[in-house]
PAPA-730289 format. One record per atom (N, C-alpha, C): residue number from 1; residue in three letters; x, y, z; chain. Coordinates in Angstrom, 2 decimals, decimal comma. Each point is the difference from the previous one (the first is absolute). Layout:
# PAPA-730289
@seq NUM; type Ala; u X; v Y; w Z; mol A
...
***
This chain:
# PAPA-730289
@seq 1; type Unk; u 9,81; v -8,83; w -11,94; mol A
@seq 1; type Unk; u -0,53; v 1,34; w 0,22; mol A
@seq 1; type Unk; u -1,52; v -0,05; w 0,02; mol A
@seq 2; type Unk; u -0,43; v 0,79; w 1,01; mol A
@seq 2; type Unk; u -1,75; v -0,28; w 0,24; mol A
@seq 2; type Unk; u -0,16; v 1,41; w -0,37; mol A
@seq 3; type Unk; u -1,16; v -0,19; w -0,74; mol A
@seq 3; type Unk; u -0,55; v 2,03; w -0,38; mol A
@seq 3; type Unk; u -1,96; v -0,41; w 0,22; mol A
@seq 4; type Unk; u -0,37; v 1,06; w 0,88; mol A
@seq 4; type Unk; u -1,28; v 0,53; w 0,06; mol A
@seq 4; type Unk; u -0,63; v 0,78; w -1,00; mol A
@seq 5; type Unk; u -1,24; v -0,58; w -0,73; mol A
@seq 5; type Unk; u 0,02; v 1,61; w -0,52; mol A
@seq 5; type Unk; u -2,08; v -0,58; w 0,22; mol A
@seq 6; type Unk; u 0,31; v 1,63; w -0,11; mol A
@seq 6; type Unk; u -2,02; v 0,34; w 0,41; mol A
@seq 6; type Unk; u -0,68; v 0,83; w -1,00; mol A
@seq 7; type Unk; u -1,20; v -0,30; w -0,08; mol A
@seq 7; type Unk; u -0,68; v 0,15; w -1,28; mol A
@seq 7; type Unk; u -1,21; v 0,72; w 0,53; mol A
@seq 8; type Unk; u -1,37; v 0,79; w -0,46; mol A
@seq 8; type Unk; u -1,08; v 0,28; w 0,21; mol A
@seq 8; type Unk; u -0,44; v 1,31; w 0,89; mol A
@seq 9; type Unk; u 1,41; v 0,66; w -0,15; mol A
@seq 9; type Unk; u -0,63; v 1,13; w 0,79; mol A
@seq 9; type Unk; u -0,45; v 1,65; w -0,83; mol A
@seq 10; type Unk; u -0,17; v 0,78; w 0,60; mol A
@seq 10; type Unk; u -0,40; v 0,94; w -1,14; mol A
@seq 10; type Unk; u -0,85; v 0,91; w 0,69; mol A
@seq 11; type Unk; u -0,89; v 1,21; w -0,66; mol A
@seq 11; type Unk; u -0,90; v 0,67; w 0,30; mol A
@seq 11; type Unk; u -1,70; v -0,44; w 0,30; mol A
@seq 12; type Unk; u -0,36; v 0,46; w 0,90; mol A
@seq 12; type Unk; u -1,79; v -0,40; w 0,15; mol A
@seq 12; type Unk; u -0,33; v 1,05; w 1,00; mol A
@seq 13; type Unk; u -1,67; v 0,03; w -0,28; mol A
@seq 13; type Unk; u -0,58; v 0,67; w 0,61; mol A
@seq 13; type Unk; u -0,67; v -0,28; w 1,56; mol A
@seq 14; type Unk; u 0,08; v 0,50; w 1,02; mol A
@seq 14; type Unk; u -0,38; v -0,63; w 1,08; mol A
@seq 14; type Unk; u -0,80; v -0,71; w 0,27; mol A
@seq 15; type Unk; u -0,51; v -0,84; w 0,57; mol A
@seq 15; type Unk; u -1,18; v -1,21; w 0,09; mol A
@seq 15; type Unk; u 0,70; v -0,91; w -1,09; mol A
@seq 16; type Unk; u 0,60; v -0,18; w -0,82; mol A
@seq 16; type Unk; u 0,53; v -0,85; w -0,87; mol A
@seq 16; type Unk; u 0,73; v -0,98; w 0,35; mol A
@seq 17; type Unk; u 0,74; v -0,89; w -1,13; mol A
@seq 17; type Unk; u 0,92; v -1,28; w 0,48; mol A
@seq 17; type Unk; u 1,23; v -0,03; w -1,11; mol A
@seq 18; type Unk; u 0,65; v -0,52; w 0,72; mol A
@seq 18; type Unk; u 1,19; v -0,63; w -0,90; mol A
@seq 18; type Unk; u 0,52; v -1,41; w 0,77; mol A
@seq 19; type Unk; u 0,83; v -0,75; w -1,31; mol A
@seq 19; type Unk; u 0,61; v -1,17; w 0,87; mol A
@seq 19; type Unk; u 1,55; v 0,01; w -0,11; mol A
@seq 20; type Unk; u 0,55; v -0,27; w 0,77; mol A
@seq 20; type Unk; u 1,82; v 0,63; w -0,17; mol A
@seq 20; type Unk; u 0,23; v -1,84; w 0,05; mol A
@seq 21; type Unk; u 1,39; v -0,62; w -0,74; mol A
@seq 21; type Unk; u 0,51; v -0,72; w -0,53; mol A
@seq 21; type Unk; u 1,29; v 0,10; w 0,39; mol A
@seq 22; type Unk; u 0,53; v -1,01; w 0,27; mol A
@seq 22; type Unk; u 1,23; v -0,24; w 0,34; mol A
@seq 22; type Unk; u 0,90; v -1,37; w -0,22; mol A
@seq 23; type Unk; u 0,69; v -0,20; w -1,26; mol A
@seq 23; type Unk; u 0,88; v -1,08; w 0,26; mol A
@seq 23; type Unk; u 1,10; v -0,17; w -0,42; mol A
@seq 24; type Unk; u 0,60; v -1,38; w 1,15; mol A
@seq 24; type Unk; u 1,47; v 0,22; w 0,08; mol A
@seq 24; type Unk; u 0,02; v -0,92; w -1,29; mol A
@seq 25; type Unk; u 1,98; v -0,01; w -0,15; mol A
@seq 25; type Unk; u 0,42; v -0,40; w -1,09; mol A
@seq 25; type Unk; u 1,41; v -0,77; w 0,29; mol A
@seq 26; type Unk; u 0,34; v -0,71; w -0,40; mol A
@seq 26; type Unk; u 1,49; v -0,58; w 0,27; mol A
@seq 26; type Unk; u 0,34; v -1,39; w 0,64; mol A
@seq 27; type Unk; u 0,97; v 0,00; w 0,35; mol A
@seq 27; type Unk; u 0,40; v -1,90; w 0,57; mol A
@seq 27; type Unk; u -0,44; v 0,33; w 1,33; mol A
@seq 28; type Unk; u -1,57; v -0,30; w 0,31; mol A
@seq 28; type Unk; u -0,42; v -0,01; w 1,00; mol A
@seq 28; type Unk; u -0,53; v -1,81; w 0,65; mol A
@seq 29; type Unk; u 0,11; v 0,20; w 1,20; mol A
@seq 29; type Unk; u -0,22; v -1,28; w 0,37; mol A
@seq 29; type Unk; u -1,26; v -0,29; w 0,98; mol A
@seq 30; type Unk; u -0,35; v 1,17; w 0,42; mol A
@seq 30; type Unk; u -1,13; v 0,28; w 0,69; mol A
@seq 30; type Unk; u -0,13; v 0,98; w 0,38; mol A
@seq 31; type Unk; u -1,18; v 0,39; w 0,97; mol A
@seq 31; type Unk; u -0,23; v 1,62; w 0,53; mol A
@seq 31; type Unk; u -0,95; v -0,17; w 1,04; mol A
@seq 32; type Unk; u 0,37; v 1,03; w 0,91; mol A
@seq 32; type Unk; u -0,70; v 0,03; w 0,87; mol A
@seq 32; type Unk; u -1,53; v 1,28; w 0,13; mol A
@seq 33; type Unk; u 0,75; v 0,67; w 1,51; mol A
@seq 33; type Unk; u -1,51; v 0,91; w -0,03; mol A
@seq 33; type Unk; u 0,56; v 1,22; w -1,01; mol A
@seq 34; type Unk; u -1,53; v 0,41; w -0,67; mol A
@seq 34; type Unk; u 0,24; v 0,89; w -1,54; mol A
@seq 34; type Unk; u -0,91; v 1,72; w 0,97; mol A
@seq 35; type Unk; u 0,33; v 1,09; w -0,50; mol A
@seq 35; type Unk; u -0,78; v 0,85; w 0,85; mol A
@seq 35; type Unk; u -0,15; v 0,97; w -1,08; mol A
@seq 36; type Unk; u -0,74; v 1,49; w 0,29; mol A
@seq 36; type Unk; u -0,01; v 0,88; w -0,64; mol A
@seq 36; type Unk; u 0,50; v 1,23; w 0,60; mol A
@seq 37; type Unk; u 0,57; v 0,90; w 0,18; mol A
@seq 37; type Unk; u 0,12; v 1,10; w 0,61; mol A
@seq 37; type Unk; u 0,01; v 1,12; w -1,06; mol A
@seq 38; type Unk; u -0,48; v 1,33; w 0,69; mol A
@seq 38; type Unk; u 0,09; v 0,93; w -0,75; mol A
@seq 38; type Unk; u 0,92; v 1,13; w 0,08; mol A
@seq 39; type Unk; u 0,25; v 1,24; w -0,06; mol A
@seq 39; type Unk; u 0,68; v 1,13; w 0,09; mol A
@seq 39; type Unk; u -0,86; v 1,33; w -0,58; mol A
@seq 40; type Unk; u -0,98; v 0,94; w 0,51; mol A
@seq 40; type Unk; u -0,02; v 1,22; w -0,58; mol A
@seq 40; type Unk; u 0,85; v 1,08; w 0,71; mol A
@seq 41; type Unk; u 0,03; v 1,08; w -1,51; mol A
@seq 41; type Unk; u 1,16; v 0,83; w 0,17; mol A
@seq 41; type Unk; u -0,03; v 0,53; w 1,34; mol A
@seq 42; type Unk; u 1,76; v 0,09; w 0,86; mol A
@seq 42; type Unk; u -0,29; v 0,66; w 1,25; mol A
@seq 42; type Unk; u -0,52; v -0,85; w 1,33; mol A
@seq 43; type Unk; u -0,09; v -1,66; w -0,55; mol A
@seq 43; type Unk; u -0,20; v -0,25; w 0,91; mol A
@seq 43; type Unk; u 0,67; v -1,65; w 0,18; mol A
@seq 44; type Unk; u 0,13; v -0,45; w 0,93; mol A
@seq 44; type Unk; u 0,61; v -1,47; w -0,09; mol A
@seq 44; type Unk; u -0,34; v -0,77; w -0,74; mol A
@seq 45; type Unk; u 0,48; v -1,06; w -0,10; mol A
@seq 45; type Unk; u -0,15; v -1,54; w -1,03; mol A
@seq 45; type Unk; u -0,88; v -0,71; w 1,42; mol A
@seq 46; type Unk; u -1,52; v -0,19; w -0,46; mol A
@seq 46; type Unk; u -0,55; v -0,71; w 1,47; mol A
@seq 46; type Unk; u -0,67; v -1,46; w -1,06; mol A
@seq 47; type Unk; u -0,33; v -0,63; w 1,39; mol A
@seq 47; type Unk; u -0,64; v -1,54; w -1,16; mol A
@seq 47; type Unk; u -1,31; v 0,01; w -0,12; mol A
@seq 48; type Unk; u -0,78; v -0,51; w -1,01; mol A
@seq 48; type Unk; u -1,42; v 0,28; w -0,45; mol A
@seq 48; type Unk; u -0,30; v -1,65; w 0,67; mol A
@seq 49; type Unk; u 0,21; v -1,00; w -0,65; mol A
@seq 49; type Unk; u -0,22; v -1,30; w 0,18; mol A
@seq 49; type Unk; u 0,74; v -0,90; w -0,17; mol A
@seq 50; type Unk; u -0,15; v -1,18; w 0,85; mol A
@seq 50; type Unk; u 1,24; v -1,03; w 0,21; mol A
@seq 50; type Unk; u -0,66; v -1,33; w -0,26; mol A
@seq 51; type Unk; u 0,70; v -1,05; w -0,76; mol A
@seq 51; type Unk; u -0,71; v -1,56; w -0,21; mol A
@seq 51; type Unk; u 0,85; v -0,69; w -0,08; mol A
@seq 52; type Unk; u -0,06; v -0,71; w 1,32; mol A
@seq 52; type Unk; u 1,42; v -0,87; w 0,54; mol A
@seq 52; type Unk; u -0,15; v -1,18; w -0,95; mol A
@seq 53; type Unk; u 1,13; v -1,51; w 0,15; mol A
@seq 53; type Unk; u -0,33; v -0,59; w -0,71; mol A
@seq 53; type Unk; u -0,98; v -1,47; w -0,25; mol A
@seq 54; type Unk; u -0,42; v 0,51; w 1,28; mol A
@seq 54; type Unk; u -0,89; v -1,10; w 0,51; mol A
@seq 54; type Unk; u -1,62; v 0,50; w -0,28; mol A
@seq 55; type Unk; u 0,00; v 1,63; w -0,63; mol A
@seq 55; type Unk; u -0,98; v 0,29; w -0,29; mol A
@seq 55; type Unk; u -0,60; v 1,32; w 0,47; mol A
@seq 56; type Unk; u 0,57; v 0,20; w 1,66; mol A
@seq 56; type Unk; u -0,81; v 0,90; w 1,06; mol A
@seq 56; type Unk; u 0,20; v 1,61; w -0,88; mol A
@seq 57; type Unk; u -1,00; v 0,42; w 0,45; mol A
@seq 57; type Unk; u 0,40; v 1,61; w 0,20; mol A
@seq 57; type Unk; u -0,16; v 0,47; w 0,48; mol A
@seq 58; type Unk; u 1,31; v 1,40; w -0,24; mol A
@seq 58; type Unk; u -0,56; v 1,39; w 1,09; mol A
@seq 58; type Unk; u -0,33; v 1,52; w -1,30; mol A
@seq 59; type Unk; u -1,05; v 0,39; w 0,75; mol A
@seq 59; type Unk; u -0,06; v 1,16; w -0,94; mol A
@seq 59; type Unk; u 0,22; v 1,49; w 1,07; mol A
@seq 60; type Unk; u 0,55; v 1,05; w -0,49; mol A
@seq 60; type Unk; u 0,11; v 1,43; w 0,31; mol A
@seq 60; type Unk; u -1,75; v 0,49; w 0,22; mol A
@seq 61; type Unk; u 0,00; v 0,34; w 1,49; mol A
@seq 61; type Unk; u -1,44; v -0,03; w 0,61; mol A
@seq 61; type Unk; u -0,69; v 1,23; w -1,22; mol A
@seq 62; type Unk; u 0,83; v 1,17; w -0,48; mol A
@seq 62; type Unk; u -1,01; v 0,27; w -1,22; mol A
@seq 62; type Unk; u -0,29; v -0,30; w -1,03; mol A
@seq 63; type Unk; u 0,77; v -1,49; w -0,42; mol A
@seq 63; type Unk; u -0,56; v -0,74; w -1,29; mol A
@seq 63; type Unk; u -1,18; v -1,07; w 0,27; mol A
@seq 64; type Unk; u 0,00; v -0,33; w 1,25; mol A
@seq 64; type Unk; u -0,82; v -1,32; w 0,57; mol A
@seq 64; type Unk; u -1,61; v 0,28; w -1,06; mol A
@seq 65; type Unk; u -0,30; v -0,57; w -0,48; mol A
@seq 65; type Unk; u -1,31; v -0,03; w -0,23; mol A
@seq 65; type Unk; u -0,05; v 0,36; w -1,79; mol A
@seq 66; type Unk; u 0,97; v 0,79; w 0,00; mol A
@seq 66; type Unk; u 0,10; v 0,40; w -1,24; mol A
@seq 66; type Unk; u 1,17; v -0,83; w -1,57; mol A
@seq 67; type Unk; u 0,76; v -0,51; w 0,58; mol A
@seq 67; type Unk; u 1,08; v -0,44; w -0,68; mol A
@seq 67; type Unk; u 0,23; v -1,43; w 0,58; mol A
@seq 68; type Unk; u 0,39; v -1,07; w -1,09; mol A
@seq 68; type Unk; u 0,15; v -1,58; w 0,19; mol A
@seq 68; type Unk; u 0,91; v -0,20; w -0,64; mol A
@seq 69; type Unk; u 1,20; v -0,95; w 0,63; mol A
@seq 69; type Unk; u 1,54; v -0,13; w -0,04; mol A
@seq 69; type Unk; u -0,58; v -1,42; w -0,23; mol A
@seq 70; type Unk; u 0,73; v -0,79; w -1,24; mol A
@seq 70; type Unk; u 0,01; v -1,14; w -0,27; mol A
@seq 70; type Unk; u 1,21; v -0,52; w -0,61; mol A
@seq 71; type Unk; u 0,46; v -1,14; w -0,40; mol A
@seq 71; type Unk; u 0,97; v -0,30; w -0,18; mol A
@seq 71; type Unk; u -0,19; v -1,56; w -1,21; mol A
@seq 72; type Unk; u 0,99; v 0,15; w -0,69; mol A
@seq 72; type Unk; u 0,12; v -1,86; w -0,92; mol A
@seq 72; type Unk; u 1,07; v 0,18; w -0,22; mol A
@seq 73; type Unk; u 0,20; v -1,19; w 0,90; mol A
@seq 73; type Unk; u 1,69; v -0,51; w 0,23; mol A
@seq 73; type Unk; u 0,51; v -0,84; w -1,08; mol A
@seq 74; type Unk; u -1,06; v -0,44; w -0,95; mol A
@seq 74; type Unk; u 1,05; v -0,69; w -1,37; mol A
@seq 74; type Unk; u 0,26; v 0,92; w -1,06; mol A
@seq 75; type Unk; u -1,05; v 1,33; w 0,26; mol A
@seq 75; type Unk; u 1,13; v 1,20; w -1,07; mol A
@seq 75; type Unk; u 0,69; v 0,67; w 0,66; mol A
@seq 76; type Unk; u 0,56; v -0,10; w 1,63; mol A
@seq 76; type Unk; u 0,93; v 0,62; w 1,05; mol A
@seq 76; type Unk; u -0,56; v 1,62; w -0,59; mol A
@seq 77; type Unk; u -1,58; v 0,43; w 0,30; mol A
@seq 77; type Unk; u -0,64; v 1,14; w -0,18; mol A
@seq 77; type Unk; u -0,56; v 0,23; w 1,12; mol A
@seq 78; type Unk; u -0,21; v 1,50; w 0,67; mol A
@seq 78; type Unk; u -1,36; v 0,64; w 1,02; mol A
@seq 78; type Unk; u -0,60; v 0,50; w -0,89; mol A
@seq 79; type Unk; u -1,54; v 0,63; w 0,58; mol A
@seq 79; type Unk; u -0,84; v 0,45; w -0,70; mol A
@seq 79; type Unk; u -0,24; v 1,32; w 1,11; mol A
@seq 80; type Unk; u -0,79; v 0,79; w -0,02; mol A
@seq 80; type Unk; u -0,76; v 0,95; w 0,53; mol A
@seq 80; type Unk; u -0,91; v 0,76; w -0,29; mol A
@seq 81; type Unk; u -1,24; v -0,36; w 0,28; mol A
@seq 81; type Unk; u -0,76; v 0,60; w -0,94; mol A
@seq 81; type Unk; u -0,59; v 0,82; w 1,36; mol A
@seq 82; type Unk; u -0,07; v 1,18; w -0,99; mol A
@seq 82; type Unk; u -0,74; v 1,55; w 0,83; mol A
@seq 82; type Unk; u -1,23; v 0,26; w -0,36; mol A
@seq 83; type Unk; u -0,71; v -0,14; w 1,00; mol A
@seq 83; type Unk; u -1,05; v 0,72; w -0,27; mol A
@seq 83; type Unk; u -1,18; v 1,45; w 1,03; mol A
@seq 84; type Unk; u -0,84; v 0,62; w -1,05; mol A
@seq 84; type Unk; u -0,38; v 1,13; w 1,08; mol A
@seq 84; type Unk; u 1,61; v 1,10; w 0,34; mol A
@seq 85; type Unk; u 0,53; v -0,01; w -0,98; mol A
@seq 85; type Unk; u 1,41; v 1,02; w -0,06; mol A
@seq 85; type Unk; u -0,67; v 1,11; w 0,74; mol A
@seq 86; type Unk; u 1,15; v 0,55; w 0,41; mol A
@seq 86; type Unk; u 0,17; v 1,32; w 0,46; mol A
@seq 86; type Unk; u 1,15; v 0,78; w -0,15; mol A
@seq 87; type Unk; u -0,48; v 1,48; w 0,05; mol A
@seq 87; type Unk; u 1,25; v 0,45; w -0,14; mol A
@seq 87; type Unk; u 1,28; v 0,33; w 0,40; mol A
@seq 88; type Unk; u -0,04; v -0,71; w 1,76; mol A
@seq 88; type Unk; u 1,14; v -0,04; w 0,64; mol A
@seq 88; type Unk; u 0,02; v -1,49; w -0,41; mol A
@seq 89; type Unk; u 0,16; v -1,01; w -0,72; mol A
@seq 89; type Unk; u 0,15; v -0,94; w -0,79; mol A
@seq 89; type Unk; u 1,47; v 0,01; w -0,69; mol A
@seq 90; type Unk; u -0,28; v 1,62; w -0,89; mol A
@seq 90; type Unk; u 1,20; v 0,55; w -0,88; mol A
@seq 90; type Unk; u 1,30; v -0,41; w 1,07; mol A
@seq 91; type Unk; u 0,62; v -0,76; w -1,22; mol A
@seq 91; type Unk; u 1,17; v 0,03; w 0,46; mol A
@seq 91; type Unk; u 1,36; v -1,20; w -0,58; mol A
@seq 92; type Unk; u 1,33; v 0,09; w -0,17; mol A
@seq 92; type Unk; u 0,63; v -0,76; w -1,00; mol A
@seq 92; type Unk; u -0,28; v -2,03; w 0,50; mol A
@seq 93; type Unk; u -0,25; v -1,01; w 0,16; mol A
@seq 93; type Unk; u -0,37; v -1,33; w 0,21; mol A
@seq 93; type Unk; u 1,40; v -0,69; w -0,42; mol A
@seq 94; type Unk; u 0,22; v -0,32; w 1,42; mol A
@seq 94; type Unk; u 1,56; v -1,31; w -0,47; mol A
@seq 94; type Unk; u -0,79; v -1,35; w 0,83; mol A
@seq 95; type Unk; u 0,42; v -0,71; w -1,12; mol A
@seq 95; type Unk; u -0,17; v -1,69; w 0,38; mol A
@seq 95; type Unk; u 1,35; v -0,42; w 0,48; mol A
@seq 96; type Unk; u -0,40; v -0,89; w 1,69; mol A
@seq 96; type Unk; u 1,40; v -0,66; w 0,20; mol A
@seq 96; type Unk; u 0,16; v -1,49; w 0,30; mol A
@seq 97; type Unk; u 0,76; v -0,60; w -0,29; mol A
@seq 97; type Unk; u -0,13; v -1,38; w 0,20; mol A
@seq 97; type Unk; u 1,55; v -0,74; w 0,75; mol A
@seq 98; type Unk; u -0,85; v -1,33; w 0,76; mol A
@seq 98; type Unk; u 1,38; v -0,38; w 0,29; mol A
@seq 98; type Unk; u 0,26; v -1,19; w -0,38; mol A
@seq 99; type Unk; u 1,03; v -0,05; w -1,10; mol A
@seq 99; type Unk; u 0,25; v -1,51; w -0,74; mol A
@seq 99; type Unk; u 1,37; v -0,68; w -0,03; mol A
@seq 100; type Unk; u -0,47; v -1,12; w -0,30; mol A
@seq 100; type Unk; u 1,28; v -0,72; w 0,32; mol A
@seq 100; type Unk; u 0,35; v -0,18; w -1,30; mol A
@seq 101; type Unk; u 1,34; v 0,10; w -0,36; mol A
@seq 101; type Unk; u 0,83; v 0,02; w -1,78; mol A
@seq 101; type Unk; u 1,14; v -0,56; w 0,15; mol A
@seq 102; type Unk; u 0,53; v -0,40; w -0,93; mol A
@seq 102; type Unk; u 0,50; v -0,52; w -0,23; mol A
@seq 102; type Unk; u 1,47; v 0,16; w 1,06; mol A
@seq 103; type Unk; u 0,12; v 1,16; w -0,17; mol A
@seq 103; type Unk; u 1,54; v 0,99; w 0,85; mol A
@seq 103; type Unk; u -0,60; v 0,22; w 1,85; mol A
@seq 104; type Unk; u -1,36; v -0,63; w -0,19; mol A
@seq 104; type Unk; u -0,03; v -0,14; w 1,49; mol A
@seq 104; type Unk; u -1,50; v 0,92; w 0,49; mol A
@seq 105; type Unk; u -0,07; v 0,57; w 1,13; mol A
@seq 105; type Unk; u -1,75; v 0,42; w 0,29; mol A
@seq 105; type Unk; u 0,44; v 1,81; w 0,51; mol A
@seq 106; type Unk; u -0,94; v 0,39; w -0,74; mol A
@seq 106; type Unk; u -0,14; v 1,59; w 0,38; mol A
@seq 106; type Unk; u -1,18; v 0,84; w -0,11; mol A
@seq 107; type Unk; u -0,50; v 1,11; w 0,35; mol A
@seq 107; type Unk; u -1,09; v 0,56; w -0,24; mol A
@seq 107; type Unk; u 0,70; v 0,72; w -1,64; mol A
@seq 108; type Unk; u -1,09; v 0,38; w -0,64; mol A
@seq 108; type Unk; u 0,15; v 0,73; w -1,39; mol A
@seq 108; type Unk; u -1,26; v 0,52; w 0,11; mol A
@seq 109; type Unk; u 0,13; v 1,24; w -0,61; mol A
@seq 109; type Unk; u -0,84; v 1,14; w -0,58; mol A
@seq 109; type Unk; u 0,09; v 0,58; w -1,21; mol A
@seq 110; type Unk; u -1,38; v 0,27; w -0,28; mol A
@seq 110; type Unk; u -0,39; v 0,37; w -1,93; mol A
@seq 110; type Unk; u 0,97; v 1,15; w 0,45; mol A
@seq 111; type Unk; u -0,95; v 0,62; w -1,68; mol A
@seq 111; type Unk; u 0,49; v 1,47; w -0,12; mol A
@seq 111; type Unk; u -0,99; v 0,80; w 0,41; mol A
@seq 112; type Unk; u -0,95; v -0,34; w -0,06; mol A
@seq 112; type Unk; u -1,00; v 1,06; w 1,30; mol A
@seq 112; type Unk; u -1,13; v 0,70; w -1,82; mol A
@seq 113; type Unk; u -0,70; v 0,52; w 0,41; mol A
@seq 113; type Unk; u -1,08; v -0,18; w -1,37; mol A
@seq 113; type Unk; u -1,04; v 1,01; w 0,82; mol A
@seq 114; type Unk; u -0,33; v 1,00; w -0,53; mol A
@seq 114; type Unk; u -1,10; v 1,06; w 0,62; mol A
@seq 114; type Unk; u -1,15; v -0,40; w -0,07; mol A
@seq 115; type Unk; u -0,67; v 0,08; w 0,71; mol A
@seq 115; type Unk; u -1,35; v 0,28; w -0,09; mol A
@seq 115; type Unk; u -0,85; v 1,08; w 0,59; mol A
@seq 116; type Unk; u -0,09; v 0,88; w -0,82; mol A
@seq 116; type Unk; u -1,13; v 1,43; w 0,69; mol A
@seq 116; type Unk; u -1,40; v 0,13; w -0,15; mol A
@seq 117; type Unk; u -0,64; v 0,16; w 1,05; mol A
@seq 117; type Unk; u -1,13; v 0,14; w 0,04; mol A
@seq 117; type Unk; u -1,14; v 1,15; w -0,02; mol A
@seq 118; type Unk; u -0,61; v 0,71; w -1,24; mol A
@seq 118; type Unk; u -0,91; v 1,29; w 0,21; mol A
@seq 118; type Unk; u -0,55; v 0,28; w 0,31; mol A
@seq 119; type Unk; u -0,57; v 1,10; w 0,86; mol A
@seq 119; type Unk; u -1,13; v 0,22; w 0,58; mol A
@seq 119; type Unk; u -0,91; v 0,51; w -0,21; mol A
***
């Protein structure tokens, strides 16, 4: 059994930062590309940033400049650190990953972890 879980999110004031945390757990055998996507209320689950496993990324053209997707593959963790928040920012953060375990390879997703931003 593989479980996600994500750490570091919370309240801040705009222009501010946070870093969101993510790691997997279980008879894993490897992993591939790790991403972030978000969800605010009312509106779809879209992706913030992607870090394949060779390294590359893609970021959501309104995070570009502002937010850096990193990854360490010997604690099978992403990172994301935000910065210069805003308040269309607000919104719940799921980490997803695709790993290979023991029972074979699938994408998995946290439990999703808020982060709101004030203005």
């Amino acid at each position: 059994q593989v479980q996600l879980v994500e750490s570091g999110g919370g309240l801040v004031q705009a222009g501010g930062s946070l870093r969101l945390s993510c790691t997997a757990s279980g008879s894993i055998v490897g992993t591939g590309a790790m991403g972030w996507y978000r969800q605010a209320p009312g509106k779809q689950r879209e992706l913030v940033a992607l870090v394949q496993g060779g390294g590359g990324t893609n970021y959501q053209d309104s995070v570009k400049g502002r937010f850096t997707i990193s990854r360490d593959n010997a604690k099978n963790t992403v990172y994301l650190q935000m910065n210069s928040l805003r308040p269309e920012d607000t919104a719940v953060y799921y980490c997803n990953m695709y790993i290979a375990a023991m029972g074979g390879r699938s994408y998995y997703w946290g439990q999703g972890i808020q982060v709101t931003v004030s203005s």
